[in-house]
C-alpha positions in Angstrom: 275.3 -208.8 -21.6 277.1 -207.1 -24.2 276.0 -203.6 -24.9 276.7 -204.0 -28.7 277.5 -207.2 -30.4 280.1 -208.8 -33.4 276.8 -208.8 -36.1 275.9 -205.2 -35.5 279.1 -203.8 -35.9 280.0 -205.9 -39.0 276.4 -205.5 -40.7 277.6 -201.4 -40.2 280.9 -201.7 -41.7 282.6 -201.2 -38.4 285.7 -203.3 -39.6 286.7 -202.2 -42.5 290.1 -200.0 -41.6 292.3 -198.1 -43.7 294.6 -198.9 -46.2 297.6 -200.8 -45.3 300.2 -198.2 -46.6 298.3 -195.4 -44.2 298.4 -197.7 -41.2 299.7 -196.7 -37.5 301.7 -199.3 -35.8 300.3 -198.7 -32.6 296.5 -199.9 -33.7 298.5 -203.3 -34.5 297.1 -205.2 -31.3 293.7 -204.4 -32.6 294.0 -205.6 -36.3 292.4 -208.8 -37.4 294.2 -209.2 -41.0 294.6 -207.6 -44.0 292.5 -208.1 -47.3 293.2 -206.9 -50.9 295.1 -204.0 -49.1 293.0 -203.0 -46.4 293.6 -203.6 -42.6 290.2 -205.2 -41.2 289.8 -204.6 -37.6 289.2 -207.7 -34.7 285.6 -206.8 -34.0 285.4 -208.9 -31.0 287.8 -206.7 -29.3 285.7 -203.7 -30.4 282.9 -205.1 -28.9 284.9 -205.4 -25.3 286.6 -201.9 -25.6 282.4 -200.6 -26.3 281.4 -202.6 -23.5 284.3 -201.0 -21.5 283.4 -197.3 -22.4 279.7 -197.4 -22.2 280.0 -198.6 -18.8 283.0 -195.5 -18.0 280.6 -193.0 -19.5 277.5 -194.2 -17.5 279.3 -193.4 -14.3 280.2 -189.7 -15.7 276.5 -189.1 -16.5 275.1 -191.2 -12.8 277.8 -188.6 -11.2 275.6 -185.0 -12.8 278.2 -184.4 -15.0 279.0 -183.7 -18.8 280.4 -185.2 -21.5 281.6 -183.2 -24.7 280.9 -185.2 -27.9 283.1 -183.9 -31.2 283.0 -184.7 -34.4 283.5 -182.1 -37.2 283.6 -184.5 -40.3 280.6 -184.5 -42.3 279.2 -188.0 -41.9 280.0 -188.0 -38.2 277.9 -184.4 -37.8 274.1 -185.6 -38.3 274.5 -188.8 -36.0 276.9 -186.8 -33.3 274.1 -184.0 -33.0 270.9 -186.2 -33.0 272.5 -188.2 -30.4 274.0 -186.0 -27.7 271.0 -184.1 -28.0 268.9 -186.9 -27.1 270.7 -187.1 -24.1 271.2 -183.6 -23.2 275.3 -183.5 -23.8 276.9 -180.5 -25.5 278.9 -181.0 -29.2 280.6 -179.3 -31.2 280.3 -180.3 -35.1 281.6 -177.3 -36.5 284.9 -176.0 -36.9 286.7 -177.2 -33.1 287.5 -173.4 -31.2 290.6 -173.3 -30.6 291.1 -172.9 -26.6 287.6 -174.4 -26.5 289.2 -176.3 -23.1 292.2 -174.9 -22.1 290.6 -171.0 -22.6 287.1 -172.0 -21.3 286.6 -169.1 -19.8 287.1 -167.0 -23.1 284.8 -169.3 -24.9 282.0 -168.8 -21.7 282.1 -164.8 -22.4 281.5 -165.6 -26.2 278.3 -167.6 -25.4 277.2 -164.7 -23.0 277.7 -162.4 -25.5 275.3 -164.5 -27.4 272.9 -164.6 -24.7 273.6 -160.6 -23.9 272.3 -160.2 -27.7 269.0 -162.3 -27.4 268.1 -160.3 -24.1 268.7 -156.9 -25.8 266.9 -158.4 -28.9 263.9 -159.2 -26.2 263.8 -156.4 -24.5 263.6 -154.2 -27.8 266.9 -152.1 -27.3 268.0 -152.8 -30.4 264.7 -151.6 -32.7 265.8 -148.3 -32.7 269.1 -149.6 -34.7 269.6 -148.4 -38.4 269.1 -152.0 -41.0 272.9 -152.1 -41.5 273.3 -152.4 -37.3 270.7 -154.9 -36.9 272.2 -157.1 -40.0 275.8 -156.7 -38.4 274.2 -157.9 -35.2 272.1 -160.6 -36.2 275.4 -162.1 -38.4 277.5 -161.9 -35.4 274.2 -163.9 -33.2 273.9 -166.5 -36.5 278.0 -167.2 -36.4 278.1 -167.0 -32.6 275.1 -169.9 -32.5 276.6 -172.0 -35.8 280.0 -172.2 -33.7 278.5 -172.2 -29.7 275.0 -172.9 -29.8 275.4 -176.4 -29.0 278.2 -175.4 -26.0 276.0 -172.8 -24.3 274.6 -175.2 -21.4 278.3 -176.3 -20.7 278.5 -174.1 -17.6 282.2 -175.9 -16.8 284.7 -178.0 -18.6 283.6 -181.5 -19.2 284.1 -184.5 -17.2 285.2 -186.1 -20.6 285.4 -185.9 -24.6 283.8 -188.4 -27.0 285.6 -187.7 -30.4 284.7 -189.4 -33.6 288.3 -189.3 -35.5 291.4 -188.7 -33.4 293.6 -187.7 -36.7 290.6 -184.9 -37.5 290.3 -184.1 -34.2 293.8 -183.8 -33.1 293.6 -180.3 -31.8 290.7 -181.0 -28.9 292.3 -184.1 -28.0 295.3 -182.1 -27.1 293.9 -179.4 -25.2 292.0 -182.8 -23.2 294.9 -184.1 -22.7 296.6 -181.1 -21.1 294.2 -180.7 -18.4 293.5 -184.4 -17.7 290.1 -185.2 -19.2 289.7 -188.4 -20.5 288.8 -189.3 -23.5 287.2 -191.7 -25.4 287.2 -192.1 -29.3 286.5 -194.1 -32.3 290.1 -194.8 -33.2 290.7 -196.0 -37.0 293.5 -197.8 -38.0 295.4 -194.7 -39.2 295.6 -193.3 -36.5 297.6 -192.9 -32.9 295.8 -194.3 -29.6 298.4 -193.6 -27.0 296.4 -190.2 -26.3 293.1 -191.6 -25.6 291.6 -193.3 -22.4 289.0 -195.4 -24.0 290.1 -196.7 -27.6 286.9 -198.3 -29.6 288.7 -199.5 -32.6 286.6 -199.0 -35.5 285.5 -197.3 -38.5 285.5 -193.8 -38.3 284.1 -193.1 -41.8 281.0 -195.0 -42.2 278.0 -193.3 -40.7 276.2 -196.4 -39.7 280.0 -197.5 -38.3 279.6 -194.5 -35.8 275.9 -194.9 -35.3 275.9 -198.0 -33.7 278.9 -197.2 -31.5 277.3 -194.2 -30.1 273.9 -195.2 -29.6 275.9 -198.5 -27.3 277.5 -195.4 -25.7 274.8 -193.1 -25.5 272.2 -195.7 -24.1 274.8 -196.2 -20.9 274.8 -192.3 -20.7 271.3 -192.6 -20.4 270.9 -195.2 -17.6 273.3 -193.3 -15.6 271.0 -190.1 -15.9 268.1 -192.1 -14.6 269.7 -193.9 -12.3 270.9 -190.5 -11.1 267.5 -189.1 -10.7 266.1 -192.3 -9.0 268.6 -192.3 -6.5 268.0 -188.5 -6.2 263.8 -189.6 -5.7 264.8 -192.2 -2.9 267.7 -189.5 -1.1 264.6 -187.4 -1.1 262.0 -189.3 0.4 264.6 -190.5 3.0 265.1 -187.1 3.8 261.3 -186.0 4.3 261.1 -189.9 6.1 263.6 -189.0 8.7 262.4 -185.3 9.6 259.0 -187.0 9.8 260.2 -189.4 12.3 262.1 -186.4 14.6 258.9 -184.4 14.7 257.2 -187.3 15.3 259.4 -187.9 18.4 259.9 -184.3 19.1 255.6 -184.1 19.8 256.1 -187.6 22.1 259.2 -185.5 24.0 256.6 -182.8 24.7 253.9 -184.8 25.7 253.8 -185.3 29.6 253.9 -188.8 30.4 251.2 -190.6 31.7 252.0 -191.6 35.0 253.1 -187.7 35.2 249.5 -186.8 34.0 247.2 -188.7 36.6 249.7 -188.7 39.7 247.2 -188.0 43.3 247.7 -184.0 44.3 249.2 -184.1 47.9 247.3 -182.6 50.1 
């Protein structure tokens, strides 16, 4: 059963494209037709490549690790944040940080800096600042958290990116593609798919468009984290099953054996 289906995605506006003078060639194979000017995208191959992705994404999460969802256009933002956060994956809907992959480690000091700032905070070594220190601080906190906050659980690159806009997001895709992450991406008709894993043709603009994709993709990322934890549960009990069984068998060993127990003493 399809994860998403031809209705949805067309009641959302999922196939209107871009205009035909602002095309890319290489979204041709998933072009329908054009109407009064504008390419309309084959919605039943979007519903495969969803399929396709939701099911690649599921896997990432059932394995315990992340996925990086980006999307720094404003009607991408609201639906990008509500959604990874309802499944516990970092984003990143402000301005992209340059290096944000390929300088990870540069970006992981910046969000301990962050962290370094809220313990001081806590701990009240900062009360005895004058107002003009406290401000400065409390600025640098507020731009650290706008920028990072989202990123501060993202303890090592991610498994994968989920970018809303290719064209926008050009710069993340690169640094993904440099180290080998996949990626997977809404890809509109003006734009170039050869650098993404997992193409879901579609549009990128409308909000509803996006909504429906992600919450296809972001249901699959869920059953992957349950199925994770079950199959954590049942490993578990296994576990405690088997070193129940090897005390069980370690007491028998120890017992002496019957025939052992009542055997006549010679005289």
């Amino acid at each position: 059963m399809s994860r998403t289906n031809f209705d949805a995605l067309l009641e959302a506006g999922a196939h209107f494209g871009h205009l035909k003078r602002k095309w890319n060639p290489a979204m041709a194979p998933y072009i329908f037709m054009e109407k009064n000017g504008i390419h309309i995208i084959d919605l039943h191959k979007t519903v495969v490549k969803v399929d396709e992705a939701a099911e690649a994404l599921k896997n990432i999460a059932k394995s315990g690790r992340k996925i990086l969802f980006v999307a720094t256009k404003k009607q991408a933002k609201p639906v990008v944040a509500e959604k990874a956060t309802s499944i516990n994956m970092p984003y990143v809907i402000e301005r992209w940080p340059g290096g944000m992959l390929t300088n990870f480690a540069t970006i992981r000091k910046a969000v301990k800096k962050m962290a370094n700032i809220d313990k001081l905070t806590a701990d009240g070594t900062y009360a005895n600042l004058s107002k003009r220190e406290a401000l400065q601080i409390s600025r640098q906190r507020a731009k650290l958290e706008k920028n990072l906050g989202s990123v501060a659980d993202l303890t090592r690159l991610p498994a994968a990116l989920f970018v809303v806009d290719v064209l926008k997001e050009q710069i993340a895709v690169r640094e993904a593609n440099r180290l080998g992450i996949p990626v997977f991406a809404i890809v509109d008709t003006n734009s170039d798919p050869s650098n993404v894993d997992f193409v879901i043709p579609a549009n990128d603009d409308a909000s509803k468009s996006i909504e429906v994709i992600l919450d296809a993709c972001c249901e699959a990322i869920a059953e992957g984290i349950e199925e994770r934890k079950a199959e954590r549960v049942d490993a578990d009990a296994a576990t405690e099953k088997g070193e129940k069984a090897a005390k069980q068998s370690a007491r028998v060993e120890d017992e002496p054996a019957d025939d052992e127990a009542e055997a006549p003493v010679e005289e």
